[in-house]
N, C-alpha and C positions, 0 to 999 in steps of 0.2 A: 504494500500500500504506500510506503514510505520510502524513499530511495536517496540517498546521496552519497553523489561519486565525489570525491576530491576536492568535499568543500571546503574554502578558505576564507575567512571572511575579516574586516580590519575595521579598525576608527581612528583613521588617521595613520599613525608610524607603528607598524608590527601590527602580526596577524594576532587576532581572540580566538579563532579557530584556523586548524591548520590541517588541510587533506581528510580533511573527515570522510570514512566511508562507513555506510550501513542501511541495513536494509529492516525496516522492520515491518511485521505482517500485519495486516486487518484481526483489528480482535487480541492484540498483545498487551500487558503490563508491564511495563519496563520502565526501571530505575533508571536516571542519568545519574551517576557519583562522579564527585570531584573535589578537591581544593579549592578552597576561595577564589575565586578570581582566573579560574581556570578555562572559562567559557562556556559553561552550563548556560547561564541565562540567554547566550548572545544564540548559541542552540535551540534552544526553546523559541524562542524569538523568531528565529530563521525559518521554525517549523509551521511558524501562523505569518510567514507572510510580512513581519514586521520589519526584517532587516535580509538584505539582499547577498548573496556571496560574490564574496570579488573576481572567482575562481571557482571551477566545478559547476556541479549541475544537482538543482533540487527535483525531484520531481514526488507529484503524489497523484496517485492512482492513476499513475502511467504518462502523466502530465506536465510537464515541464512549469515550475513556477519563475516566476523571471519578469524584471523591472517593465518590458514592454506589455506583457499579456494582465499584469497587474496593475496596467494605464488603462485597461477595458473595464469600466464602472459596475458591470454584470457581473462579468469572470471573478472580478477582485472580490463584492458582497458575496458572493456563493464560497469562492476560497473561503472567507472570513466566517462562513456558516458552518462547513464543516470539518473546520479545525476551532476549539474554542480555546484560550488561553487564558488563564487564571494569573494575574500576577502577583508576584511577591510581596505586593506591597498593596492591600484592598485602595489605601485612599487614590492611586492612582488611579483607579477602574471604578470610581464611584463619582457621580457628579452630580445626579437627579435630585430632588427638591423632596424624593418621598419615594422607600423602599418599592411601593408599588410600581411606581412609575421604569423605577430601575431596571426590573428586571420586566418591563414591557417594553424598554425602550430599544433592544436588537430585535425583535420581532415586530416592531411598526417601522423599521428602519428597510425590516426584508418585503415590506409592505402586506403584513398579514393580515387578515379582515378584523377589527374590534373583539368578536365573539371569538375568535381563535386566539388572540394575544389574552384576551380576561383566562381562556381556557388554560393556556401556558401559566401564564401566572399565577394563578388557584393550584396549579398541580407540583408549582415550583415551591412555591410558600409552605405548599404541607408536607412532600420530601425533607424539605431543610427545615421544619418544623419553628419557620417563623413566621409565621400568622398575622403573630400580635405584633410585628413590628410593620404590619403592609404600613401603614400612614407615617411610622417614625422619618426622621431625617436621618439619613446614612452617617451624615457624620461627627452624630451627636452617638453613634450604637457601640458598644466594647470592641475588643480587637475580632474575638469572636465572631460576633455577630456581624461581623462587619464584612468575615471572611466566609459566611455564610449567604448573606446578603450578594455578594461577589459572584460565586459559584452560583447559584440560580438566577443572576443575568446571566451567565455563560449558558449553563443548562437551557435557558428559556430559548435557546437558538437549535437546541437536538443536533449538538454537532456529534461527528462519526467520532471523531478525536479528540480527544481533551486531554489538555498542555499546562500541566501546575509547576511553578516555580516557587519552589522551596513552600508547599502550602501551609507546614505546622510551623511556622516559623511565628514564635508569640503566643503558642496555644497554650491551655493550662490541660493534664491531661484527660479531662473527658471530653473535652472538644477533636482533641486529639485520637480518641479512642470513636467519636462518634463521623471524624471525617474517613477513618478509614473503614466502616463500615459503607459509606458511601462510596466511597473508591473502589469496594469489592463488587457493591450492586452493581454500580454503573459498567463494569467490566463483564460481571456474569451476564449482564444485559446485550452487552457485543460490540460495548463502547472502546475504542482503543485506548488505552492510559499511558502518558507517557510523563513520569515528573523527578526534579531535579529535587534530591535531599541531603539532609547529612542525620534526620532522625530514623536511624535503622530500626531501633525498637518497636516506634509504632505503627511502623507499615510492614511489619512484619506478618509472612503471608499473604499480601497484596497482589507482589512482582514477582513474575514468573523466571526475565531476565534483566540483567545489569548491563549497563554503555557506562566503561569510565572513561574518564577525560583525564590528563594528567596534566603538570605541573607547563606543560608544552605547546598547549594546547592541538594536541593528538589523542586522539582515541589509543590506550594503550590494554583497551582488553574488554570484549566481551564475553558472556555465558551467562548461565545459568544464574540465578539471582544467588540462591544460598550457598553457590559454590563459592561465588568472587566474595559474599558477607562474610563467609568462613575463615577467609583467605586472610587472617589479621599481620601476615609478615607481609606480603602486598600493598593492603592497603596501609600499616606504618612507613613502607617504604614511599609511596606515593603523599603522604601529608593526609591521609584523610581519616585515621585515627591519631 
């Protein structure tokens, strides 16, 4: 579903990512692990469309993604529909005046009729078991809520993929224990999951495989998820315990 040969991508002087190759299937959970600063996010990023490679070729589901064909206003909303991307950071992806509106506002943007955006939103609100915040303002809500708030704008668009950058990052741990039960549904459902952490414990059981990124920004190893987790001379050698 997911393909990249030889991506390289830069901001300015030096590459963030360098030759990246991989392939990942329709339907997979996979961990990005890294070191700080290693290029996880610039990854994540590159997989919704957000940032371009300077080098190599993205393609998804067969499709070449790429600066010209994402000057097409059509191609680019649909790209954007079904790859969804969660960021690291809620206050960046929250702007709306009132939870409801939030997470109605990528589904009136794909132009979907009233009665089907009320319908998304009713179903998104009680998933993520925030209800009682449809009227609150986003950015009066905890980190929590905020990051739940987040995830059902993304949801409200049923993309095939969904792209979390570092999503426990501020959780306290039953938030923590309750996003990855949603991680698991969304996946047993036939959702691709593909998200960047450094919290092993509580996505444990989630990911099937691991992409790590090193110090280099190169891919220095993929498999099996609890093979590379196991791997603690690996990952001390890498900086990531």
């Amino acid at each position: 579903m997911i393909e990249l040969a030889g991506v390289s991508c830069s901001y300015g002087e030096g590459d963030v990512l360098s030759c990246v190759d991989a392939v990942i299937p329709r339907g997979e959970a996979m961990a990005v692990i890294g070191p700080n600063g290693c290029g996880k996010s610039t990854l994540l990023k590159l997989l919704n469309g957000l940032v371009l490679p300077r080098q190599g070729t993205y393609r998804f589901d067969g499709e070449e993604i790429s600066a010209a064909r994402l000057k097409d206003p059509r191609f680019a909303k649909r790209c954007h529909q079904r790859v969804g991307f969660l960021f690291q950071n809620p206050d960046a992806q929250l702007f709306c005046p009132a939870v409801q509106d939030e997470i109605a506002f990528g589904p009136r943007q794909m132009g979907l009729g009233e009665e089907e955006v009320a319908r998304r939103v009713e179903d998104c609100l009680q998933l993520l078991g925030i209800g009682k915040l449809r009227s609150r303002v986003p950015y009066h809500l905890s980190e929590g809520e905020k990051r739940k708030v987040a995830l059902a704008s993304v949801l409200a668009l049923n993309p095939e993929v969904l792209v979390l950058d570092e999503p426990m990052n501020g959780l306290d741990p039953r938030m923590k224990r309750f996003l990855r039960g949603i991680l698991l549904s969304l996946n047993e459902a036939g959702k691709t999951i593909l998200c960047s952490t450094h919290d092993f414990h509580y996505i444990d059981g989630v990911f099937r495989t691991a992409l790590v990124i090193g110090e280099e920004h190169r891919v220095v190893r993929t498999g099996p998820y609890q093979e590379v987790i196991g791997d603690e001379a690996f990952l001390r050698a890498q900086n990531i315990l």
